[in-house]
N, C-alpha and C positions, 0 to 999 in steps of 0.2 A: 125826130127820126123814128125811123120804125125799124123793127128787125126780123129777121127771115120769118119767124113765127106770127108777123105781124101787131107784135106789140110794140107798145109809144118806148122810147127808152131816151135818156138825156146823159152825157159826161160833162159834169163840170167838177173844177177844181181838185181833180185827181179822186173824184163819185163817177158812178156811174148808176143812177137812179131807173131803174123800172115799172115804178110807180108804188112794187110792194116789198123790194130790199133795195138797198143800199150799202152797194160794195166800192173795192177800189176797181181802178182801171189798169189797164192792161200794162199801160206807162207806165205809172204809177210805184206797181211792182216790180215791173225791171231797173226802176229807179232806184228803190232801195236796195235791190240784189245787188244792184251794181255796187256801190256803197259798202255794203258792207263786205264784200267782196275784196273790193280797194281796199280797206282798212285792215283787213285779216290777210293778206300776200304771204306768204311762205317764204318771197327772198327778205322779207324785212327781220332784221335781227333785232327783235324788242321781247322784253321778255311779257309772262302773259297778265300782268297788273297793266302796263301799258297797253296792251290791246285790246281790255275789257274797260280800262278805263277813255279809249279813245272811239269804241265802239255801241258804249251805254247811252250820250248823250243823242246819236243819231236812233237807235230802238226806240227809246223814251220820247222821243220828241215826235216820231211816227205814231210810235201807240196813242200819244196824245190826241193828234193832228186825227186820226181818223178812228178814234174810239168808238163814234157813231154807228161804224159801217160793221161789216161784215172782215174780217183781215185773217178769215182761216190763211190763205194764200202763204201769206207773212208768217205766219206764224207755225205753218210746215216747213216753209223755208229754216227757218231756224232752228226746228227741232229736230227734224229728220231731215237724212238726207237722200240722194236721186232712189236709192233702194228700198226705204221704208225704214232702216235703221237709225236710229237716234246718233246725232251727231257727238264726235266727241270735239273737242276744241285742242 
């Protein structure tokens, strides 16, 4: 595939390769927003050892999964939030 700038560029498996980085895709990250989004709900009445502890395996298993790449994305999402302010939990 090519893109507007007319470089070669490939998505597989939640990569999206350019030849000289290796990030996630667009999917990818709405995937895991969504997720952990789900997990974190404000009507759920748990307290916060259960939502860190049902929230650590899905993080952990991402940072694994694409250690490779590039995951600034991810990893703003988590720290800060839509204003540049660090998230509190």
């Amino acid at each position: 595939m090519k893109s507007k700038n007319n470089i070669d560029f490939m998505e597989y498996l939640g990569f999206h390769f350019n030849g000289r980085w290796r990030r996630l895709t667009e999917k990818a990250v709405k995937k895991f927003k969504a997720e952990i989004k789900h997990r974190t709900r404000r009507q759920q009445s748990k307290n916060l050892e259960t939502v860190i502890a049902s929230i650590n395996p899905v993080i952990r298993g991402c940072g694994n999964y694409f250690k490779e790449g590039t995951v600034k994305k991810i990893r703003d999402f988590l720290l800060f939030s839509d204003n540049g302010q660090y998230r509190s939990i």
